[in-house]
N, C-alpha and C positions, 0 to 999 in steps of 0.2 A: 579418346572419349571427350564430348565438348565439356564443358565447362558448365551449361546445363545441366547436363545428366548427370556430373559430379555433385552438383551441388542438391540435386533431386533425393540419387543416392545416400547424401549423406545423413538428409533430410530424414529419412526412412528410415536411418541406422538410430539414429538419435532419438526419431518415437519410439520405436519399436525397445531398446533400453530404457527408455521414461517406462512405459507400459509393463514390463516386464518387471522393473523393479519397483514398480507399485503393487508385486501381486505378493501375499505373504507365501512363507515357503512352502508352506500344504499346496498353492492353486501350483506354484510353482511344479511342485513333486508332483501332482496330477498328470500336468503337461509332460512329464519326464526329462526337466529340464533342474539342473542344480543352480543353487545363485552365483558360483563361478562362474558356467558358461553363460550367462547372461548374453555378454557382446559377443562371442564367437558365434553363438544363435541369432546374433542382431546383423551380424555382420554377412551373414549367409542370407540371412530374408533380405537384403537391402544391396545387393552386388551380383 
């Protein structure tokens, strides 16, 4: 993988956790996402 796309990826990983942990845990439970899996969900959208 170049070194680009690493760092594009990782880019995405790290909004997508910003975003996520700005949402309180009702939006959160909406999405049917717990605040544990935050990064395991961040790390799927972004790889």
């Amino acid at each position: 993988m170049s070194m680009t796309r690493s760092f594009n990826n990782w880019l995405k990983y790290r909004e997508t956790v910003t975003e996520l942990g700005r949402m309180s845990n009702r939006e959160l439970h909406d999405l049917g996402i717990n605040r544990e899996d935050i990064r395991r969900v961040a790390r799927k959208a972004s790889f």
